[in-house]
C-alpha positions, 0 to 999 in steps of 0.5 A: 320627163323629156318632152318630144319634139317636133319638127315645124316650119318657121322663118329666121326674120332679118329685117323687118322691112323688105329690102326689095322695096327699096330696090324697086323704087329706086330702079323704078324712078331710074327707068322713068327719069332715063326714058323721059329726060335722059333719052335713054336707048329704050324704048316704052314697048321694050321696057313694057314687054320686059317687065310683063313677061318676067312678072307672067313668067314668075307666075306661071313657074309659082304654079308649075312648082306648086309654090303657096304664093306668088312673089312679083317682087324679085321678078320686077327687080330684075325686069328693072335691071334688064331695062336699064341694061339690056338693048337690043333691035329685035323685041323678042329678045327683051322677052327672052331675057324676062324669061331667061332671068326669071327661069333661071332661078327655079331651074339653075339651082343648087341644094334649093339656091341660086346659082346665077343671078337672074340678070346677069345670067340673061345678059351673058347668055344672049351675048353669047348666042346672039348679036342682036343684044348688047349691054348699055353702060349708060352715061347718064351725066353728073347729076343722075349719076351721083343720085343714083350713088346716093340712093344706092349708098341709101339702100345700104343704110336703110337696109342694114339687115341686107348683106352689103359687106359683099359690096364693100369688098368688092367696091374696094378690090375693084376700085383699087385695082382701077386705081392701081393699074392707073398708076403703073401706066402712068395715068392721071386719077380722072382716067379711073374716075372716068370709068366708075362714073356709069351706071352699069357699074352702080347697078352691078355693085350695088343691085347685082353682086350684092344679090344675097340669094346667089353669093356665100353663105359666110361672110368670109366666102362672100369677100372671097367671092367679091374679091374674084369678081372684082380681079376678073372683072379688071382682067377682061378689059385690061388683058383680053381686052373684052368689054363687059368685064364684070358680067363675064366675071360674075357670071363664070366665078357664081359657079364657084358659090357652091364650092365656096358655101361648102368650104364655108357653110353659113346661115342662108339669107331669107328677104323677109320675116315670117311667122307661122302657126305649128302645123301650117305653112307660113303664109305668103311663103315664097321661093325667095324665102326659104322655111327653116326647120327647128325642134319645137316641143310639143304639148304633153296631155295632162295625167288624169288624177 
């Protein structure tokens, strides 16, 4: 006799620790070593005001979509990234970054997924609406460049679960391209070397692109989508001669994710496991963790003898 089934909510874990928090450590000790030893062009009210609206703005979009939990953790990564990267002389805007990064992900949404990734979604639209903002590509010197490269090349050991092959792809399209164009000019190895040595480009390849819940689904979609990052990203400097080539790129080719994901539907990404109880909603359940739903069957009252 076939039993029913029933349809309950579970979670697919893939990792047993939260890749976040690693990710905020080290952005954490970033922002601190910058702003006390590096002098970075940020100041303690900007970086307070950034972080503490993108944390209340996450808590009131939780309430306003009636979501089971609040979930500050992906709100600080992004705070984090905004304080590295955004400056701007007018503190209001390091408010409407927080807000614009941290709404985007509960408005720009495609069949329950990002479409943008909350920073560089922030960063691009108020370069494009304003000059008071601009992006700091933070030349932070030999040493806090290569600990921070060691870090993040860390995260992606540690956090094996986490989808670093985007990274890869694009870490190797860029850098080839880099170097390629380099050699048609004529130029010596230290001038590409020289433009990898910053920052912005660690905090993009390794905290932004290779963000799971805004690139493909399938692997092979997310080298696609790695590969057009990286050719854009070379194609704004080199010939529209525009900085900022790679927030350009990621931004405009993220609208190609959902093309990608149809043509190569894949299993989504959920940031931590969870488990549930038939019947209930799993505790802790957040926007950033989506509930699958499988076929569970369901008991069957014994025959009376």
């Amino acid at each position: 006799m076939n039993t029913p089934a029933v349809s309950v909510p579970v979670s697919v874990p893939n990792s047993r620790f939260d890749p976040r928090y690693y990710q905020i450590a080290v952005l954490t000790g970033l922002l601190v070593y910058g702003v006390g030893w590096l002098h970075f062009e940020i100041r303690g009210t900007q970086a307070a005001v950034t972080i503490v609206t993108a944390l209340l703005t996450q808590f009131v979009c939780t309430r306003l979509w009636k979501l089971p939990a609040f979930d500050p953790k992906s709100a600080l990564i992004s705070a984090l990234s905004l304080c590295l990267l955004l400056r701007t002389d007018l503190l209001v805007f390091a408010a409407v970054a927080a807000v614009l990064a941290i709404a985007n992900k509960f408005v720009v949404r495609w069949r329950g997924k990002h479409v943008f990734n909350p920073t560089n979604f922030a960063i691009v639209a108020l370069l494009l609406t304003t000059p008071h903002v601009w992006v700091s590509p933070g030349q932070w010197g030999n040493v806090a460049f290569f600990a921070f490269l060691m870090a993040c090349l860390g995260g992606l050991v540690v956090n094996r679960a986490f989808r670093s092959d985007v990274t890869y792809a694009f870490l190797a399209s860029y850098i080839g391209i880099l170097f390629g164009y380099s050699a048609w000019l004529g130029h010596l190895p230290a001038v590409p070397l020289h433009r990898l040595e910053n920052g912005a480009f660690l905090l993009f390849a390794f905290f932004m692109i290779s963000d799971p819940r805004t690139t493909p689904d399938r692997r092979i979609g997310r080298i696609l989508f790695a590969v057009l990052v990286a050719i854009g990203g070379a194609f704004v400097p080199f010939v529209l001669y525009r900085t900022n080539g790679l927030l350009w790129s990621l931004a405009l080719f993220s609208l190609a994710v959902p093309l990608i994901d149809r043509l190569w539907p894949g299993a989504r990404y959920q940031w931590r496991p969870l488990t549930t109880r038939p019947g209930h909603a799993p505790e802790g359940a957040s926007y950033e963790t989506p509930i699958a739903r499988i076929p569970v069957p369901a008991r069957v009252p014994a025959r009376a003898t």
